[in-house]
C-alpha positions, 0 to 999 in steps of 0.5 A: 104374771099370769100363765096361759094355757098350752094350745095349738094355734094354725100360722096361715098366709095370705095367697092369691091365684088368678083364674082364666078371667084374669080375676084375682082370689085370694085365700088364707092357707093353713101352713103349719100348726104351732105349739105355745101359750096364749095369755092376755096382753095385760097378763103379759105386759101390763096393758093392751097399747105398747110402743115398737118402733116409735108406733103405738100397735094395739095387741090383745093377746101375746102368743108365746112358741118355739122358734119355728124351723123351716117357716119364717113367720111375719106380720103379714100372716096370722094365726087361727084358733077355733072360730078366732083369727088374730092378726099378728102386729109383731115378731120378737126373738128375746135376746136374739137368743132363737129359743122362743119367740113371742108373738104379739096379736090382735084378735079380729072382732 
């Protein structure tokens, strides 16, 4: 398996905020920068289509990290590093064990 490299990735989470108007904006917040490793989906699993849940998702990366105290991380976030967003399609804790999650991507082309 091919290893990535260490990086610094920003978990940011959709908010939305209504002005005097009644208008609605909403925005990406940055909430926490995450340590970890970035590596291909095909490095990491053998190809870019996997199975969860009886639904085919498509990934291009798997972001790897230590489990984040303080913050749950779900799918509705994403993740930001330099100009490139990645969409997060799933959350998994291997062996339910809470030493690291990995983090399956898809970056916004």
């Amino acid at each position: 398996m091919t290893v990535g490299r260490k990086t610094t990735m920003t978990l940011q989470r959709l908010t939305s905020s209504t002005d005097s108007m009644n208008a609605v904006t909403r925005t990406w917040d940055d909430k926490r920068n995450i340590k970890g490793v970035l590596t291909n989906a095909t490095a990491y699993a053998g190809g870019e289509q996997i199975l969860y849940d009886k639904k085919t998702v498509v990934i291009t990366h798997m972001f790897v990290c230590k489990k984040q105290i303080g913050i749950t991380i779900t799918e509705k976030d994403r993740l930001k590093y330099d100009d490139k967003f990645y969409d997060i399609k799933r959350i998994s804790n291997p062996g339910t064990l809470g030493h690291h999650l990995e983090i399956s991507v898809q970056v916004r082309t």
